[in-house]
C-alpha beads as a LAMMPS data file, in Angstrom:
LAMMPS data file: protein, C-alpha beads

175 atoms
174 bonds

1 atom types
1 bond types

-500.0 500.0 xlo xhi
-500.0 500.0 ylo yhi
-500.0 500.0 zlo zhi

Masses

1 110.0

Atoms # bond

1 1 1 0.000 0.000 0.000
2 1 1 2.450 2.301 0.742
3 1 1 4.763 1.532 -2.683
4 1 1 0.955 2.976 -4.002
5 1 1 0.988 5.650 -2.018
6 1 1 4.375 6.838 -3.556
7 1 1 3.901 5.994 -6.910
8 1 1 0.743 8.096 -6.862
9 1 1 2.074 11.136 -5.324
10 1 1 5.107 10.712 -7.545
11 1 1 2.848 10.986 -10.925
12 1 1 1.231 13.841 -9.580
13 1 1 4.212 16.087 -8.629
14 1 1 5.739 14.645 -11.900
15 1 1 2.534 15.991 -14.193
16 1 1 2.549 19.339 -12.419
17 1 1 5.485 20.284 -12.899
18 1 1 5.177 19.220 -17.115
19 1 1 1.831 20.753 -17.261
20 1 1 3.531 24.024 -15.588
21 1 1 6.515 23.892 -17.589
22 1 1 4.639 23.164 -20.679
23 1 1 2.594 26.381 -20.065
24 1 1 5.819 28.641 -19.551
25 1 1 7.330 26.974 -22.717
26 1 1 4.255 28.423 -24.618
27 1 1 4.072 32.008 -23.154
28 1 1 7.951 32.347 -23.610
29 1 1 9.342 31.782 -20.591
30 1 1 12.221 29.327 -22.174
31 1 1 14.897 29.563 -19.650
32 1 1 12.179 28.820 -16.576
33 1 1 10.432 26.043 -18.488
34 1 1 14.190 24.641 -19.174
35 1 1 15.508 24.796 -15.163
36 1 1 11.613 22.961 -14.555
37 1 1 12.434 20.305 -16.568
38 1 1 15.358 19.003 -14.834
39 1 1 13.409 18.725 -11.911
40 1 1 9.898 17.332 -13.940
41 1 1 12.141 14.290 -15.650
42 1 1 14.046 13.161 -12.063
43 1 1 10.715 12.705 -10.609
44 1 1 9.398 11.068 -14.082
45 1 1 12.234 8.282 -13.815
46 1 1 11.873 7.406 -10.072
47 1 1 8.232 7.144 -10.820
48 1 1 8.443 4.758 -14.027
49 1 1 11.289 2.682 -12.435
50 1 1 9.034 1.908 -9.384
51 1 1 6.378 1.465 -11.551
52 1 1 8.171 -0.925 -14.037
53 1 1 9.766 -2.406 -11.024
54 1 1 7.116 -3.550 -9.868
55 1 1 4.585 -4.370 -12.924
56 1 1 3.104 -7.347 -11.551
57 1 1 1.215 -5.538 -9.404
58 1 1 -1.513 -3.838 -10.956
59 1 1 -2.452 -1.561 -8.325
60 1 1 0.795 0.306 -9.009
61 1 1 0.052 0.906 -12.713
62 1 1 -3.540 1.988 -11.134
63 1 1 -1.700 4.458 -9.116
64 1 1 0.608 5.673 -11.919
65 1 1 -2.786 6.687 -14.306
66 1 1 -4.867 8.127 -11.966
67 1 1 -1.735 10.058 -10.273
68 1 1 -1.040 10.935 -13.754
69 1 1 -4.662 12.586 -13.864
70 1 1 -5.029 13.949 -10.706
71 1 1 -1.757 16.072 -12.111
72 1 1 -3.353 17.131 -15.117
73 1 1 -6.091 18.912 -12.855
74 1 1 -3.592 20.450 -10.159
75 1 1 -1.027 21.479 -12.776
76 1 1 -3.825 23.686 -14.706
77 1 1 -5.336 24.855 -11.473
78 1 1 -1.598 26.241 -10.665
79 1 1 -1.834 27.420 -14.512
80 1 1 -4.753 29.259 -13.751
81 1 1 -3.446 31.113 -10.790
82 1 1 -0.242 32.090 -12.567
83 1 1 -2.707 33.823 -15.147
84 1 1 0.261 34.740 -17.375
85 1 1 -0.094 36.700 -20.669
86 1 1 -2.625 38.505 -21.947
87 1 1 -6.075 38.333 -23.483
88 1 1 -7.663 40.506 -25.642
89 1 1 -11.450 40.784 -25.338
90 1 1 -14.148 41.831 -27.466
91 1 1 -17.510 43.520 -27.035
92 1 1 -20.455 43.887 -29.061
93 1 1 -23.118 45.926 -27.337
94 1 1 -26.469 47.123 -28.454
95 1 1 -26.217 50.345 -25.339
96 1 1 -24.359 53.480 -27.301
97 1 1 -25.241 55.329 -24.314
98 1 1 -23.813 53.489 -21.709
99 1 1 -19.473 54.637 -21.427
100 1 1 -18.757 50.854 -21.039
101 1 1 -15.474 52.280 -22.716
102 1 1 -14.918 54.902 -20.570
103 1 1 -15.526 53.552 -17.485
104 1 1 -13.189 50.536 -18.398
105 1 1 -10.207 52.636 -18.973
106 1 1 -10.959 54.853 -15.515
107 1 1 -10.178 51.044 -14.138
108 1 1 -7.251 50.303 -16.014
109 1 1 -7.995 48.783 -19.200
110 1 1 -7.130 49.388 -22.426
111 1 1 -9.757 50.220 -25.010
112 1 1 -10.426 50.612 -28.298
113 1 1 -13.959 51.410 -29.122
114 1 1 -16.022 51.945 -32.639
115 1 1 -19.174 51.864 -34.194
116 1 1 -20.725 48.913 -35.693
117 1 1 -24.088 47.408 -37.463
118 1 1 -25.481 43.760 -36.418
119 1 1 -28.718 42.403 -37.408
120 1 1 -31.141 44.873 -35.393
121 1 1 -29.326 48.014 -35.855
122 1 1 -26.159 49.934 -34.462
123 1 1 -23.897 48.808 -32.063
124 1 1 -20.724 49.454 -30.283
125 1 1 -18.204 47.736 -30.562
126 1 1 -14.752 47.435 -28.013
127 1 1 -11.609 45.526 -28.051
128 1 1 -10.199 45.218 -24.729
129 1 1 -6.357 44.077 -23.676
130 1 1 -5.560 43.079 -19.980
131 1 1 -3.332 40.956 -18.403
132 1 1 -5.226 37.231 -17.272
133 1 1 -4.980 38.152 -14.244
134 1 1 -7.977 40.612 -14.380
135 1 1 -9.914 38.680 -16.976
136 1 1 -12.613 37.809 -14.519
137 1 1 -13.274 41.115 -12.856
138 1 1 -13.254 42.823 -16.888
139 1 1 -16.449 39.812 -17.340
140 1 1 -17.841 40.595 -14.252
141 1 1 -17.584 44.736 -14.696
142 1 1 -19.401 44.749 -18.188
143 1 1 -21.744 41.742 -17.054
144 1 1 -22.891 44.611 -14.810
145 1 1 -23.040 47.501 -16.981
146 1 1 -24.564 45.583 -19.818
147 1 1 -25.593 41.824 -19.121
148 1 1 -26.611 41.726 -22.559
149 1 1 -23.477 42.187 -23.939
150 1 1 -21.895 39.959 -26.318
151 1 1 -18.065 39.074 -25.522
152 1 1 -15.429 37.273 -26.799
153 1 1 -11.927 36.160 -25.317
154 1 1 -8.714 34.879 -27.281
155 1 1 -4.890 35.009 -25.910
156 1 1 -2.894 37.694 -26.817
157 1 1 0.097 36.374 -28.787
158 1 1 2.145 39.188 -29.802
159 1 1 1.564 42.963 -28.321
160 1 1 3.630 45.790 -29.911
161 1 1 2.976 49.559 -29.825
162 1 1 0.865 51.538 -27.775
163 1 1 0.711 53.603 -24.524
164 1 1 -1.164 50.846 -22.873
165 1 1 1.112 48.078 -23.078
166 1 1 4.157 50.657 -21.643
167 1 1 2.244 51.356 -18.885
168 1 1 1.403 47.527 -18.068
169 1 1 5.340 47.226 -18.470
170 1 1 5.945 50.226 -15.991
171 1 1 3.772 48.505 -13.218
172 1 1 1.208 51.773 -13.888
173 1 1 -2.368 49.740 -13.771
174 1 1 -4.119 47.952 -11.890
175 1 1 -3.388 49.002 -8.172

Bonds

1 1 1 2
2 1 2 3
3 1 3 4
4 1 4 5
5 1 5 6
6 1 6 7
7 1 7 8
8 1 8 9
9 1 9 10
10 1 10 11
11 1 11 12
12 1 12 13
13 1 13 14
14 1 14 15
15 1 15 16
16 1 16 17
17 1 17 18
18 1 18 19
19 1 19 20
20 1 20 21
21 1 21 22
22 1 22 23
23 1 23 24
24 1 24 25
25 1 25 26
26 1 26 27
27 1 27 28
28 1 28 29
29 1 29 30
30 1 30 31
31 1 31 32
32 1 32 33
33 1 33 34
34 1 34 35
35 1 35 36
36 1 36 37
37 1 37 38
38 1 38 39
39 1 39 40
40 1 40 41
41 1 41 42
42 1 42 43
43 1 43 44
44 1 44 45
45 1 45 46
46 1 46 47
47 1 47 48
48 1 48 49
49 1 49 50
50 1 50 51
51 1 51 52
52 1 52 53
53 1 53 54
54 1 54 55
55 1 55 56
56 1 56 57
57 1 57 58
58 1 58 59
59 1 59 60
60 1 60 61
61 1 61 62
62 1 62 63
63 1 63 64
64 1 64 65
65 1 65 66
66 1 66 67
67 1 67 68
68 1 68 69
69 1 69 70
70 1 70 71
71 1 71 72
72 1 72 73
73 1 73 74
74 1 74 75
75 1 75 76
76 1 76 77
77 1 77 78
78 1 78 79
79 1 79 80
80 1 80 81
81 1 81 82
82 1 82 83
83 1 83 84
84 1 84 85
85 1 85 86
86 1 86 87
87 1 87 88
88 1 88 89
89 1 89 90
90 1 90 91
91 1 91 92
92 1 92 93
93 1 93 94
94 1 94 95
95 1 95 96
96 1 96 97
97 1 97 98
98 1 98 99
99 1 99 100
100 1 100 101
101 1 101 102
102 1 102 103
103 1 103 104
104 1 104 105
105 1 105 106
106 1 106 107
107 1 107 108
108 1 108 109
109 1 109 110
110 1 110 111
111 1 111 112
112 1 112 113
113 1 113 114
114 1 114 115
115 1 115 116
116 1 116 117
117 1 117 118
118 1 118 119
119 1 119 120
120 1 120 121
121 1 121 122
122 1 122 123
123 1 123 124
124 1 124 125
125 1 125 126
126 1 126 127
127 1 127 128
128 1 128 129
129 1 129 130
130 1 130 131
131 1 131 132
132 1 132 133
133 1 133 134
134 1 134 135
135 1 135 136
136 1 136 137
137 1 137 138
138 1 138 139
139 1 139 140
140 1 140 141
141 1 141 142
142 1 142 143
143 1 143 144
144 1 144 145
145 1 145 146
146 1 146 147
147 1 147 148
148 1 148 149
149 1 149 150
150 1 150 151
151 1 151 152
152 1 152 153
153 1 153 154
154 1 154 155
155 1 155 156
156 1 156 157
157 1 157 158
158 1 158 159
159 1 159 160
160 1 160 161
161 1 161 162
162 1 162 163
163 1 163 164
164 1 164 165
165 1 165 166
166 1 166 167
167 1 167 168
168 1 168 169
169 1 169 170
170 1 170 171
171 1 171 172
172 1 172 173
173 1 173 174
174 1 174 175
């Protein structure tokens, strides 16, 4: 039981750490994701040896999978928290007359804002950048000025130009 016990807690450290590193390999953060590694594929080979040590016993290879799963979940839950990058966020709103815009950037946010046409008329229209850190309070702040409004989310992959991303940079936003 306790060879179990091992082997699952094993798999999970080891898939936290890949999921992790996997995410800083994708947002750029090379050098981090490298120095994770070393760690992620120690634990990786002390898991598999005990595993494949031990393969008659199929409770181990039990313990392996589900450990393996179980690190899936806590490696994206530490993914989430990091909230690294940015997203950029759009917003279709039928309201002209409500400064959603303006009352975004008095929080923080950058905003570009135009006029549009959808099926039933004129709209406005925003695209939003923000770190991923305050993606859930920018859903919850329009959800209250307009719960009708239409939104859309996608990363941020490359950012250049502008006075909002300098400020971001500058530690300026958000405090």
């Amino acid at each position: 039981m306790q060879m179990v016990l091992i082997i699952f807690a094993i798999n999970i450290v080891y898939v936290t750490f890949f999921t992790v590193r996997m995410i800083l390999t994708l947002k750029g953060y090379r050098y981090i994701a490298a120095g994770l590694s070393v760690v992620e594929i120690v634990i990786y080979v002390i898991g598999l040896g005990l595993v494949l040590d031990n393969l008659n016993e199929i409770q181990n290879l039990v313990a392996y999978a589900i450990g393996y799963g179980c690190g899936v979940i806590i490696g994206s839950k530490i993914e989430e928290k990091m909230a690294l990058g940015y997203i950029t966020v759009n917003v279709i709103t039928s309201e002209k007359n409500l400064k959603l815009p303006s009352i975004l950037r008095e929080k923080g946010y950058g905003v570009t804002d135009w006029s549009a046409n959808g099926l039933d008329g004129d709209r406005s229209a925003m695209q939003i950048l923000t770190p991923r850190k305050y993606e859930l309070k920018l859903y919850v702040t329009i959800k209250e000025i307009d719960p009708k409004a239409f939104i859309i989310a996608y990363e941020a992959k490359m950012i250049h130009g502008g006075f909002w991303v300098k400020s971001v940079r500058k530690g300026k936003l958000f405090k």
